[in-house]
C-alpha positions as CSV (number, residue, x, y, z in Angstrom):
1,X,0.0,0.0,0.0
2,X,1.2,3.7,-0.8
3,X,1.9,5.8,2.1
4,X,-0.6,8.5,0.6
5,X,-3.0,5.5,0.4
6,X,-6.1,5.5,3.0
7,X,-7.1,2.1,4.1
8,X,-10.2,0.5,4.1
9,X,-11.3,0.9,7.6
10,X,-13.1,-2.9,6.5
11,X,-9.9,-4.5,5.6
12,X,-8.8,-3.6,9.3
13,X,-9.4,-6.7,10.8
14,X,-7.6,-8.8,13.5
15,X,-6.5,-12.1,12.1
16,X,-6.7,-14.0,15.3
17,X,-10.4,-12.7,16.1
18,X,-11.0,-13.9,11.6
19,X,-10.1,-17.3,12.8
20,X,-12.0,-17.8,16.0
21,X,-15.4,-18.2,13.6
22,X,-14.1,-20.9,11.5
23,X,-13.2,-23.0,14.5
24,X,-16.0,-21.9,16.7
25,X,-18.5,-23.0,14.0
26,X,-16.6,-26.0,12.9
27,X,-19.1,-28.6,11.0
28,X,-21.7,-25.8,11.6
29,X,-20.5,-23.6,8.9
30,X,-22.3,-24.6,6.4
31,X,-25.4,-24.5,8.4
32,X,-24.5,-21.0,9.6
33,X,-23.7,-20.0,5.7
34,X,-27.3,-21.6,5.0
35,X,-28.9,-19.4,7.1
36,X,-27.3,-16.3,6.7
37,X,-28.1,-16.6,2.9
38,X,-31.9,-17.4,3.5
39,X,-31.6,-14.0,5.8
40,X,-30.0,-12.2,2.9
41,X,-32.4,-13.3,0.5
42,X,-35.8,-12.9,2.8
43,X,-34.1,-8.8,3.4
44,X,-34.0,-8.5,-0.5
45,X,-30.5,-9.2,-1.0
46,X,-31.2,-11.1,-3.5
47,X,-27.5,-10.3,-4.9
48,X,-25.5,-10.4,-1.8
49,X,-27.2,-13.4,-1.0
50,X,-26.0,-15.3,-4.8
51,X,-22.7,-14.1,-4.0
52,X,-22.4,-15.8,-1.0
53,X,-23.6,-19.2,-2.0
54,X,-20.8,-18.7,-5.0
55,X,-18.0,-18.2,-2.9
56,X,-18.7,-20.4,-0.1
57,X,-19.8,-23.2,-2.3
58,X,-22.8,-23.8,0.1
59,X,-26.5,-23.3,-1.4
60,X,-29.6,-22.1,0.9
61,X,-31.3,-25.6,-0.7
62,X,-30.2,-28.8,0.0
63,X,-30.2,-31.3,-2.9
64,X,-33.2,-33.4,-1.7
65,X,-35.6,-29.8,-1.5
66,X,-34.3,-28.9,-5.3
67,X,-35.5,-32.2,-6.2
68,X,-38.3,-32.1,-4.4
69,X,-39.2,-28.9,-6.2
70,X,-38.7,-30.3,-9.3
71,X,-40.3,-33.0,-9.3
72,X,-43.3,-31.7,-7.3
73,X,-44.4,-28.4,-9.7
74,X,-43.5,-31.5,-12.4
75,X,-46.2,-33.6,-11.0
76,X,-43.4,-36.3,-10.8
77,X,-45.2,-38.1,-7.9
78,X,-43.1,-41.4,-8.3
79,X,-39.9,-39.0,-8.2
80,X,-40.8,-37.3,-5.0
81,X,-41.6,-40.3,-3.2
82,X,-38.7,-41.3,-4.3
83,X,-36.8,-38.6,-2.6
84,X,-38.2,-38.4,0.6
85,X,-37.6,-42.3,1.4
86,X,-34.1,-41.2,0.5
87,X,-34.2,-38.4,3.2
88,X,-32.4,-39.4,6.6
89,X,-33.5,-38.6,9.8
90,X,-36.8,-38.9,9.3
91,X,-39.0,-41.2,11.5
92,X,-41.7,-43.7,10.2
93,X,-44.4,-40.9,11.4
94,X,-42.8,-37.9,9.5
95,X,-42.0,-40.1,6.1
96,X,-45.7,-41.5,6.0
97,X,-47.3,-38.1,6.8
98,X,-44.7,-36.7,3.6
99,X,-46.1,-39.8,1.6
100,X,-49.6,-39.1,2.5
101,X,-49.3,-35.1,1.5
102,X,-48.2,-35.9,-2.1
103,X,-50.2,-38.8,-3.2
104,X,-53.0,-37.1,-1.8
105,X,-52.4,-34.3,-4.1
106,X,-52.0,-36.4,-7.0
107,X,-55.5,-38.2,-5.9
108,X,-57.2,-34.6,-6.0
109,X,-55.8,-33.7,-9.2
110,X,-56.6,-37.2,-10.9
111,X,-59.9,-36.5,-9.5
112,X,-60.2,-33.4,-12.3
113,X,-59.3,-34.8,-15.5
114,X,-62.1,-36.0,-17.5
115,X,-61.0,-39.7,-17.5
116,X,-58.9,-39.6,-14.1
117,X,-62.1,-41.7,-11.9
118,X,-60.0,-45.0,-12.1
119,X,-56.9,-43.8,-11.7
120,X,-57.4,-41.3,-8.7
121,X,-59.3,-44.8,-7.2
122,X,-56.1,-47.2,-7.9
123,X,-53.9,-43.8,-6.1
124,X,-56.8,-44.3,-3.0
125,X,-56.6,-48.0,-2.6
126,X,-53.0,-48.6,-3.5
127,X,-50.7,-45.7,-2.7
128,X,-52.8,-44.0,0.1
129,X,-54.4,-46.9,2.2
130,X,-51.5,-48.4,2.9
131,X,-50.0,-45.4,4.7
132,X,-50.3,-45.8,8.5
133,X,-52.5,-42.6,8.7
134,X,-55.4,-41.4,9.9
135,X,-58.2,-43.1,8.8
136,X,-60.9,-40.4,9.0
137,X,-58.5,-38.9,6.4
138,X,-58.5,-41.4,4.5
139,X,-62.4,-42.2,4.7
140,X,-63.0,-38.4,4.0
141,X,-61.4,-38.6,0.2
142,X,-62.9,-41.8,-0.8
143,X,-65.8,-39.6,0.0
144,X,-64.4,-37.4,-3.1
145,X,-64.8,-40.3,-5.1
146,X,-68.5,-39.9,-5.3
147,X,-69.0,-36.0,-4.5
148,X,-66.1,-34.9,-6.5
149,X,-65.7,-31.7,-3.7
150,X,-62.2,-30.6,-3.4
151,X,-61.1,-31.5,-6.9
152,X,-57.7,-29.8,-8.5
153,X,-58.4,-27.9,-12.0
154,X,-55.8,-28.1,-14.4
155,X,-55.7,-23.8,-14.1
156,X,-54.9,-24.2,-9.6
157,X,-51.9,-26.8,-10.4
158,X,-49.2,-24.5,-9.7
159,X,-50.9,-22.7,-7.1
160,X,-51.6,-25.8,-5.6
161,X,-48.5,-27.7,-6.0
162,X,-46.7,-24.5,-4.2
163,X,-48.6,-25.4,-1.3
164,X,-48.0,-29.0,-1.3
165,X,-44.3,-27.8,-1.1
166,X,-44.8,-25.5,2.0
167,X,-46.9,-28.1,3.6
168,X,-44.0,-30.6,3.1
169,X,-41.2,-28.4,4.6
170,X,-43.7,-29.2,8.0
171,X,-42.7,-32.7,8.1
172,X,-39.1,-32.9,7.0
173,X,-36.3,-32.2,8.6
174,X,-35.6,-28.8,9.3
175,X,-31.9,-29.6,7.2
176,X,-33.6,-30.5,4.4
177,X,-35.2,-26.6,3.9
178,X,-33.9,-23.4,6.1
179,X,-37.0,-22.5,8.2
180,X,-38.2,-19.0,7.9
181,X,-36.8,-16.0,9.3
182,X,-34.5,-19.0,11.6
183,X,-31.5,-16.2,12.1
184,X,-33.9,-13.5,13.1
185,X,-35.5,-16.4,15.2
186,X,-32.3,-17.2,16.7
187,X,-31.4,-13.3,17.1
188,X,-33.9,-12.9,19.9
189,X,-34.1,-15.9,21.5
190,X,-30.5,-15.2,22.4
191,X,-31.4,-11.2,23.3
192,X,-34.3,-12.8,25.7
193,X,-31.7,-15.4,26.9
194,X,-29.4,-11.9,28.0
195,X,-32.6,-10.5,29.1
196,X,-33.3,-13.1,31.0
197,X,-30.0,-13.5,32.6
198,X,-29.3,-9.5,33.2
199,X,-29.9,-9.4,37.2
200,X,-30.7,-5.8,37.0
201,X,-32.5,-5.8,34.4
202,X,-35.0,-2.7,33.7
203,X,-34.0,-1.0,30.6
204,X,-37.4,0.1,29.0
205,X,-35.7,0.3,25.0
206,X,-34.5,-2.0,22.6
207,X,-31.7,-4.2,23.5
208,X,-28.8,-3.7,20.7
209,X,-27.4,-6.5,19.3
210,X,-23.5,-5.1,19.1
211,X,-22.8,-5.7,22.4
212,X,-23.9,-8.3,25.3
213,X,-26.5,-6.8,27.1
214,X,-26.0,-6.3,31.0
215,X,-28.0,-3.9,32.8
216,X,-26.0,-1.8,36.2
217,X,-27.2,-1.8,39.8
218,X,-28.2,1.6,38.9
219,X,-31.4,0.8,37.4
220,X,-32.7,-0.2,40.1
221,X,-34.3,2.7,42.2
222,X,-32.1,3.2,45.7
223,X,-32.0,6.8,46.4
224,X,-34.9,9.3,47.2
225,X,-35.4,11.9,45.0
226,X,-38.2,13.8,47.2
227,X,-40.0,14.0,50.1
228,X,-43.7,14.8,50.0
229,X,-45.0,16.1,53.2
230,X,-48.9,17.3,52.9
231,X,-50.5,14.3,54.7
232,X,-51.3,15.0,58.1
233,X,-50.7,11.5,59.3
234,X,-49.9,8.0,58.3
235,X,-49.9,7.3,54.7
236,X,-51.7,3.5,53.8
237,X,-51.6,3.6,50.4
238,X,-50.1,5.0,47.2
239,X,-50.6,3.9,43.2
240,X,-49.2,5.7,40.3
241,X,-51.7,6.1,37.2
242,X,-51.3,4.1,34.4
243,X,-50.1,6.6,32.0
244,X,-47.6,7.5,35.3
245,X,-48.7,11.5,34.9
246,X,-50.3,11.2,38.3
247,X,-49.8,10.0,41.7
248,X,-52.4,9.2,43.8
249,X,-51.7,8.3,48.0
250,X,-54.6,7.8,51.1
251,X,-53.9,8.8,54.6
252,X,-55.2,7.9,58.1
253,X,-56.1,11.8,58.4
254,X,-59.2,10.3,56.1
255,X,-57.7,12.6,52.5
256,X,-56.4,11.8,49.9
257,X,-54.2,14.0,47.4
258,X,-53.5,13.7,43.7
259,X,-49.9,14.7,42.7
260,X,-49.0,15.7,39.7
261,X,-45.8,13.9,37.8
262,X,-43.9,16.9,35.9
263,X,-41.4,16.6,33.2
264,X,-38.4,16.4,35.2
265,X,-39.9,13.3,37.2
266,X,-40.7,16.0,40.6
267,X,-43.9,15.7,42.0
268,X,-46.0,18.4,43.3
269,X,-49.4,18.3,44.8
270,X,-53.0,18.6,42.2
271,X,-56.0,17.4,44.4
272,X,-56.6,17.3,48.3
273,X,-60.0,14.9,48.5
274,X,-61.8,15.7,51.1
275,X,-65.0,14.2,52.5
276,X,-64.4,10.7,54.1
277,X,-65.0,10.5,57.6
278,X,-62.6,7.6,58.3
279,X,-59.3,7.4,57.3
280,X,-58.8,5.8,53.6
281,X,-57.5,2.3,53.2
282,X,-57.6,2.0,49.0
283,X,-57.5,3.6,45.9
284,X,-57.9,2.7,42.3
285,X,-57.4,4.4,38.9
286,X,-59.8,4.2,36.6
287,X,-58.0,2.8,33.1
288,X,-58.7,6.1,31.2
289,X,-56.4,7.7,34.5
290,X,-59.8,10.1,34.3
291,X,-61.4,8.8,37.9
292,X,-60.1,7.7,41.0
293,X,-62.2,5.5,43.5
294,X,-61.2,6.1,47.7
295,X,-62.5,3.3,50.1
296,X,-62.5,4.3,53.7
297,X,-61.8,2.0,56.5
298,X,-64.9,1.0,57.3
299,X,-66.7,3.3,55.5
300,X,-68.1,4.4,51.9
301,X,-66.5,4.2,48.3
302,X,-66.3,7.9,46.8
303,X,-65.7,8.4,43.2
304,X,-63.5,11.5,41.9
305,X,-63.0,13.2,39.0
306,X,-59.2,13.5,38.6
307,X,-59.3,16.8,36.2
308,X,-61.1,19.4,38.7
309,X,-61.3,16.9,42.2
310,X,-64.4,16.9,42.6
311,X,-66.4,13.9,44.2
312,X,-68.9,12.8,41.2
313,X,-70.6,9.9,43.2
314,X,-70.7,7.8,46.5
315,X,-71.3,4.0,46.8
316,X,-72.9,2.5,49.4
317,X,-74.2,-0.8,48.0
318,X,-77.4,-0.3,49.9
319,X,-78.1,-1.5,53.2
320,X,-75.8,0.9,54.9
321,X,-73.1,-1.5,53.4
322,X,-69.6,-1.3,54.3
323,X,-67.3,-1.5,51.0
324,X,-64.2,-3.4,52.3
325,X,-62.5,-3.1,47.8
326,X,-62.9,-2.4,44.4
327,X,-61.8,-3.0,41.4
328,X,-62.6,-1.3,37.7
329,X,-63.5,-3.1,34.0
330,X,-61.5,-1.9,31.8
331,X,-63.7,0.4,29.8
332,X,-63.9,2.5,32.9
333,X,-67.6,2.3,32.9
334,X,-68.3,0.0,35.7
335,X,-66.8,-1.2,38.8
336,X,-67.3,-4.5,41.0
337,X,-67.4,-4.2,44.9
338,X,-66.6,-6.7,47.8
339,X,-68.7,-5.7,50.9
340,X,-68.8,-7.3,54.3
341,X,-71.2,-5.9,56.3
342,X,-74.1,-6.7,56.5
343,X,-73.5,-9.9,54.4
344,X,-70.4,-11.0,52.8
345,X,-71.3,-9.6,49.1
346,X,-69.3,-8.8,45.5
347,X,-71.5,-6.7,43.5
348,X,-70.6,-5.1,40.2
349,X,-72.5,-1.8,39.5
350,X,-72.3,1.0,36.8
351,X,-70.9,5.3,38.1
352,X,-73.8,6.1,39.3
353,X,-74.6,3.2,41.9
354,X,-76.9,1.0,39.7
355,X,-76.0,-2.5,40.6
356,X,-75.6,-4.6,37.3
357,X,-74.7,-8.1,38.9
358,X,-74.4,-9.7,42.4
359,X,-72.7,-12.9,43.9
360,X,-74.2,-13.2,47.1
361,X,-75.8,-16.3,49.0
362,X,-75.1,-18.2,52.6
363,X,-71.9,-19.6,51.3
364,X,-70.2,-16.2,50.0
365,X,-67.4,-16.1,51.9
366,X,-66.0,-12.5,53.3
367,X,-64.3,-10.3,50.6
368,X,-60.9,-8.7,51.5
369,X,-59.5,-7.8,48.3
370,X,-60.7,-7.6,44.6
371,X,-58.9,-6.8,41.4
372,X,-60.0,-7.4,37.7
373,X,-57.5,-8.7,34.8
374,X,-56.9,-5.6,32.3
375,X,-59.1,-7.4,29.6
376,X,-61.7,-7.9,31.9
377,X,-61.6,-11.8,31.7
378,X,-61.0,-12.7,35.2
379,X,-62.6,-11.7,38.5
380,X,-59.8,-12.3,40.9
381,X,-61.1,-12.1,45.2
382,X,-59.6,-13.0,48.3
383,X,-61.5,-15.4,50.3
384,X,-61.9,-16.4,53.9
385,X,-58.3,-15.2,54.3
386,X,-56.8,-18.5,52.8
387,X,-58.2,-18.5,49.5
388,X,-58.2,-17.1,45.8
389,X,-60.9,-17.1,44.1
390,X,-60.8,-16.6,40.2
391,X,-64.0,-16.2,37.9
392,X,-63.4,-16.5,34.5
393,X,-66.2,-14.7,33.0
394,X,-65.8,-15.6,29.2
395,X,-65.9,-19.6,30.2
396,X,-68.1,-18.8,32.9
397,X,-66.6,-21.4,35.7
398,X,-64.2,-20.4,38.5
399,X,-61.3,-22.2,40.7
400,X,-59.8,-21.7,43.6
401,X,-56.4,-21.3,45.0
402,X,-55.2,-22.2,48.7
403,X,-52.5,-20.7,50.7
404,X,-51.8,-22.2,54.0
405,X,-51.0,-18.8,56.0
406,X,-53.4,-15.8,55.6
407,X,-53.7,-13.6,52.9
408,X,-53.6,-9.8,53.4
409,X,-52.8,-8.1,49.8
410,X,-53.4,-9.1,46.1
411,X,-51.7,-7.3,43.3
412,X,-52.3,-8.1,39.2
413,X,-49.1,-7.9,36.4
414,X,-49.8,-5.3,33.5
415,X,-50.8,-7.9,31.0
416,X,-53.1,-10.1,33.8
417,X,-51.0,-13.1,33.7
418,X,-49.5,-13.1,37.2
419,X,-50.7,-12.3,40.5
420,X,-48.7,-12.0,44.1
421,X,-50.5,-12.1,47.2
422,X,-48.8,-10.7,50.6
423,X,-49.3,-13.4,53.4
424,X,-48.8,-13.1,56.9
425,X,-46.1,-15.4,57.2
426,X,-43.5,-13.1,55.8
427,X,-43.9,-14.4,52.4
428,X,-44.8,-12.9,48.8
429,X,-46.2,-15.9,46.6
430,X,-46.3,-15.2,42.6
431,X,-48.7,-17.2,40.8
432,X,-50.0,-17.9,37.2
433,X,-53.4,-16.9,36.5
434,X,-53.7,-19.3,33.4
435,X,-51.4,-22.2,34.5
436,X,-53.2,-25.1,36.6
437,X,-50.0,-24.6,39.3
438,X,-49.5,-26.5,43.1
439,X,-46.6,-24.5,43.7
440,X,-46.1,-20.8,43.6
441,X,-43.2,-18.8,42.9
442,X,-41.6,-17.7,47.0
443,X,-40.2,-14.7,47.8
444,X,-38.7,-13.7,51.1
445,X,-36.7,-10.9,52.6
446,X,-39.1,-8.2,53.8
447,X,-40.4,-7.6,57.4
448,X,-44.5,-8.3,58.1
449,X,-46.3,-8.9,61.5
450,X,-48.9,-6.1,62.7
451,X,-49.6,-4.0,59.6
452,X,-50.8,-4.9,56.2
453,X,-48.1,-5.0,54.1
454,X,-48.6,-4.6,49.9
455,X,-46.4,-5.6,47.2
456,X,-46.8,-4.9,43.2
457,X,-45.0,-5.5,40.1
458,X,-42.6,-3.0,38.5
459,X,-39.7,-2.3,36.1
460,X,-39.2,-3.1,32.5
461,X,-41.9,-5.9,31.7
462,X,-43.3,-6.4,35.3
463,X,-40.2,-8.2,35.8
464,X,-39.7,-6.8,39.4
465,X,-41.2,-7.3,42.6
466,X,-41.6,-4.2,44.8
467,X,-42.8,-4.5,48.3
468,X,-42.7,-2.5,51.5
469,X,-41.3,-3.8,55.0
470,X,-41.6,-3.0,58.5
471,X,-38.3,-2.9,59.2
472,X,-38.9,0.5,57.2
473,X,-37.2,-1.0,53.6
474,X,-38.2,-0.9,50.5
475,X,-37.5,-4.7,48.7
476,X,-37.4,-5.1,45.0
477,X,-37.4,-9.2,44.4
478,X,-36.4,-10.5,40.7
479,X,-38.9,-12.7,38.9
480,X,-36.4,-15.6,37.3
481,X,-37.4,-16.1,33.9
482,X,-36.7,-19.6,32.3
483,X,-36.0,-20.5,28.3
């Protein structure tokens, strides 16, 4: 090279790191040159891709899918057969189900030629029957014989026969044709495996791929940023909105306030509600972040509006009834209710009171928590102290779910497929609201004896635990994910 030459910042490249590749991939190169081509190609680089198989003398199709293709949009049905009993790797299962695909075609498009009766039969009896397959398969195109539904024209061959090919890809070895999108496929499964295995993770954005991702102990919350001081006495209970402009927090001094969340993450006080007589145990946003419900100790549920802070409506279920949770559907038009007093009661009702459905009866067991799955599937309650209860209104059964030590707090994941309960012996279960499960997720380290102690899940995908402590802490528990 001339002095006055620049290099090619491309050319630059270590010749130790050039050789760890080739003996890293060893007899997987020409799998990993398969499927970088079928990438290339499936992007549009349709070039790049043909200049690859060139030089590295590896094509994206094996022999035995070139032949198949061949033969198949041939209608060489002998041919293909022919191939795939010469495919390896393939149990008796797979190779029948292969058999079974083609001859079938060639039985459909026997069917539509004017003279093809006999010969489509003699494909039925003598090519088909004697495949170990299904026979309500084999039953339903005999019925062809005499209907003549389903029949291939000559003009849907080549439609037709490109489908056979997809549908034969299914059942042979994944070898024999590069499945789609397989380096994309493998991309992410190795970004969810880092994900997975990042300790601290809780990066909201896209993982980038040119680096191994590792989140710091720094994105986990440890230092306070503010103090908020307008409550005249102990705070029970704060919940950010779901759009997280507004935070909402219930005191024993019987208000609660509505903060505001301002660009620069401070906080600064929107809404004192007043008019509860007893101090406030719950809250709940509404999913539009429009309304907030406040349930007092022993008292009424109040509904406010969350623009001007006004109280639009308060629920009393009737009765003098003493509303002990609540929980909203997720078009923020109605909400359900677990009451206590005078009889144990969960009644769902629309804003202004109306009551729209009630589960009540002699073996309705006390309500101390309530909370509703985000697509309004599940009705998930706290029971006799020892029990969830899940109603799944779409199905329209329920199930239950036992914990030996009480129960005194139920929190929901973002997407409703997870919930943790707080129980009294000083343990945080996590369980699946889908998965039939004996054995719960356990998490330990925070402090609970004499108050009610909550716990929800935060961070980047709900993959945190947060929960408070007596001992005056603030624990954040990882949820181990598992590939």
């Amino acid at each position: 090279m001339e002095a006055n030459e620049n290099p090619d910042p491309r050319s630059l490249t270590d010749a130790k790191s050039s050789e760890v590749p080739r003996r890293a991939l060893g007899e997987r190169r020409t799998e990993f040159v398969r499927i970088i081509v079928q990438c290339l190609y499936s992007l549009g680089y349709r070039r790049a891709a043909a200049t690859l198989e060139a030089e590295s003398g590896v094509s994206l199709d094996s022999p035995e899918y070139t032949a198949l293709f061949f033969d198949v949009m041939a209608g060489r049905w002998d041919d293909c057969i022919a191939t795939i009993e010469s495919i390896e790797d393939m149990d008796c299962g797979a190779r029948a189900a292969a058999a079974f695909l083609v001859w079938r075609e060639h039985f459909l498009e026997l069917l539509g030629l004017k003279d093809g009766f006999l010969m489509a039969r003699d494909v039925l009896s003598e090519r088909i029957a004697p495949l170990d397959m299904d026979r309500q398969r084999v039953h339903g195109l005999a019925r062809l014989l005499i209907s003549s539904e389903g029949i291939v024209n000559v003009e849907d061959r080549v439609r037709r026969r490109l489908g056979l090919l997809l549908d034969l890809v299914e059942v042979l070895p994944p070898w024999v044709r590069v499945p789609s999108a397989r380096l994309e496929h493998l991309v992410e499964m190795t970004v969810l495996k880092q994900i997975a295995s990042c300790f601290y993770h809780n990066s909201p954005g896209e993982v980038t791929l040119y680096e191994d991702h590792k989140c710091s102990q720094e994105q986990i919350p440890s230092k306070c940023s503010q103090i908020l001081y307008d409550h005249k006495n102990e705070v029970w209970f704060v919940q950010f909105s779901h759009n997280g402009d507004y935070l909402a927090s219930s005191s024993r001094d019987c208000t609660a306030i509505i903060w505001a969340v301002n660009k620069d993450d401070s906080i600064s006080l929107k809404h004192v509600l007043e008019g509860h007589m007893k101090p406030i145990s719950f809250l709940a946003w509404s999913p539009n972040d429009r309304m907030l419900l406040t349930c007092g100790n022993v008292e009424a549920l109040k509904l406010w509006d969350v623009c001007d802070g006004t109280c639009k409506f308060t629920f009393t279920g009737g009765a003098n009834r003493i509303i002990s949770s609540c929980a909203w559907f997720p078009e923020s038009e109605k909400i359900v209710c677990g009451s206590w007093e005078p009889d144990n009661r969960i009644f769902a009702c629309d804003l202004e009171g109306n009551e729209l459905e009630v589960w009540e009866g002699e073996r309705m067991p006390k309500v101390t928590d309530l909370a509703v799955t985000p697509d309004g599937r599940c009705l998930i309650s706290i029971c006799s102290n020892k029990e969830i209860l899940i109603r799944d209104f779409h199905r329209g059964n329920e199930w239950k779910i036992h914990e030996e030590h009480s129960i005194t707090s139920l929190s929901l994941s973002s997407d409703g497929q997870f919930l943790i309960v707080n129980l009294n012996s000083e343990e945080i279960h996590l369980w699946s609201i889908n998965v039939s499960s004996s054995l719960p997720d356990k998490f330990r380290g925070h402090k609970q004896g004499k108050y009610v102690i909550r716990s929800c899940f935060g961070g980047s995908n709900s993959l945190f635990v947060a929960s408070g402590s007596e001992d005056s802490q603030v624990m954040f528990l990882l949820i181990l994910l598992f590939f």
